[in-house]
ZAMARGU-4260 file (C-alpha; in steps of 0.2 Angstrom, whole numbers, plus 5000, padded with zeros to 4 digits):
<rodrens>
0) 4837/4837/4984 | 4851/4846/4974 | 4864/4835/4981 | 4854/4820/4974 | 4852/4824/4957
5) 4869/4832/4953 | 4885/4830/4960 | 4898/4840/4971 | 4900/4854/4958 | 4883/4859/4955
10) 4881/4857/4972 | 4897/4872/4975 | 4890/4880/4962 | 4874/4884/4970 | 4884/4889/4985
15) 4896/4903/4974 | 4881/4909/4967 | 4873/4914/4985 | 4891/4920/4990 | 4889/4932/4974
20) 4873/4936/4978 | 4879/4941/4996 | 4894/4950/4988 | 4884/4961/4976 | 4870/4964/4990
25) 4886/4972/5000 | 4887/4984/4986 | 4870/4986/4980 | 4868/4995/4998 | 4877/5010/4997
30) 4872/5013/4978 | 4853/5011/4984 | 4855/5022/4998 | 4864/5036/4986 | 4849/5034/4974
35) 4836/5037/4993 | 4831/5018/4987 | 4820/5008/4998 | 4832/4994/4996 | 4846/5001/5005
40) 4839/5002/5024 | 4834/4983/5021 | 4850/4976/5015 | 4859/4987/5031 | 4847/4977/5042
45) 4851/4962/5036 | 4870/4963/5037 | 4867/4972/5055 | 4866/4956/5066 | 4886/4950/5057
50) 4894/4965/5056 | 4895/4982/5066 | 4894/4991/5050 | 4905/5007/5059 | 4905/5019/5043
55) 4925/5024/5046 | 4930/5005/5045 | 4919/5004/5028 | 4922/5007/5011 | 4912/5018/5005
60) 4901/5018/4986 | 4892/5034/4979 | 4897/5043/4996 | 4890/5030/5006 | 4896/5015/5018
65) 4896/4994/5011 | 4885/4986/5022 | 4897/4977/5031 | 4914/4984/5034 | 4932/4980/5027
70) 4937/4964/5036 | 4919/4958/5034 | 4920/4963/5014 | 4936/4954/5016 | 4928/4938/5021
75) 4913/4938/5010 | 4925/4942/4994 | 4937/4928/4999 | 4926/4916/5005 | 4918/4918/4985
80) 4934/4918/4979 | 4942/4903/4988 | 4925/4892/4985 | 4928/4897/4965 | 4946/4897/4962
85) 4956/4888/4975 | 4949/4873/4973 | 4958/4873/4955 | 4973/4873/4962 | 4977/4857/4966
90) 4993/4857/4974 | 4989/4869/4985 | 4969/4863/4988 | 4980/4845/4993 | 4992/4854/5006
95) 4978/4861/5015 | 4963/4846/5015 | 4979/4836/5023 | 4980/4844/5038 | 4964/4854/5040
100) 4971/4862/5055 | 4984/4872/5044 | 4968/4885/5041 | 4974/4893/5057 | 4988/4898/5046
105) 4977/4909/5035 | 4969/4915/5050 | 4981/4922/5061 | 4986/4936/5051 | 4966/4941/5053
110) 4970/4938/5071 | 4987/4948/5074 | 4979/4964/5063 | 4962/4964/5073 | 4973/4965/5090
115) 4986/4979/5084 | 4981/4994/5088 | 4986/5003/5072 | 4979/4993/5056 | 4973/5000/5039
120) 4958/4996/5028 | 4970/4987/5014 | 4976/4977/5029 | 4959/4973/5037 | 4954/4967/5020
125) 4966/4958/5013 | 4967/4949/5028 | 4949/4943/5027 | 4949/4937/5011 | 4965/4927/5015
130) 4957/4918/5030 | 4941/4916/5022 | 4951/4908/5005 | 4956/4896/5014 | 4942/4889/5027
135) 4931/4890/5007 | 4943/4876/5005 | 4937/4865/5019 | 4921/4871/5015 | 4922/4864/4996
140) 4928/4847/5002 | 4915/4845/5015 | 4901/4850/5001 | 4909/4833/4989 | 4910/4823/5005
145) 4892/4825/5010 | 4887/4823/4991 | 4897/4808/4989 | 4888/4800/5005 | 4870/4805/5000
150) 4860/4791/4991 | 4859/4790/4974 | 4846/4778/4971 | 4830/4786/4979 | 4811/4778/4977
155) 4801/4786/4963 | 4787/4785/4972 | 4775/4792/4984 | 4773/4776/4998
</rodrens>
């Protein structure tokens, strides 16, 4: 197991790369479909069943909708960017893993935007990427703790 052999950071690392990977294939979407790739209806399929991918709530790319829409590309852009950058700021990384429960601050603004009946895009965003920032946080501890409690000394061999 990864967790084994490396520690906490390759471990996140692997982690930041999948939320890339999910990132890119948000974009890759809408560039695939402008090209009539077979790619595209496959990536919206995939991204269907967590997002209701409702083309005036999207940003578009070569004409064409993101597979998920602007909160949801909020969320995946700032859960990668909080699993990557907050974590580097310590005092702020310390403030929060105190009192876990002060995510909810990050969240509410996600919260008051979804319920008001006039939001924009820029808000819709931003607000994702600022709730999912912050739960990366807890997400990048928890990833060292379950590390730092797996065994390190495993049998060689087979029994």
């Amino acid at each position: 197991m990864l967790g084994q052999r490396f520690g906490a950071p390759a471990v996140t690392a692997v982690v930041a790369l999948g939320c890339c990977f999910a990132v890119a294939m948000v974009v890759v979407a809408p560039m695939s479909a402008a090209r009539g790739g077979f790619l595209a209806p496959l990536v919206y399929e995939i991204f269907a069943p967590v997002c209701h991918q409702i083309a005036e709530r999207s940003f578009h790319v070569a004409g064409h909708p993101l597979a998920v829409c602007h909160r949801c590309f909020g969320f995946y852009v700032g859960f990668t960017l909080g699993l990557m950058v907050l974590p580097l700021f310590r005092s702020a990384r310390d403030w929060l893993l105190e009192k876990p429960r002060r995510v909810l601050l990050f969240l509410a603004p996600a919260g008051i935007d979804w319920l008001l009946p006039m939001n924009t895009p820029v808000s819709r965003f931003s607000t994702g990427v600022l709730a999912a920032a912050a739960i990366a946080v807890l997400v990048w501890a928890a990833v060292g703790q379950i590390v730092q409690q797996m065994p390190r000394n495993l049998p060689s061999g087979n029994p």
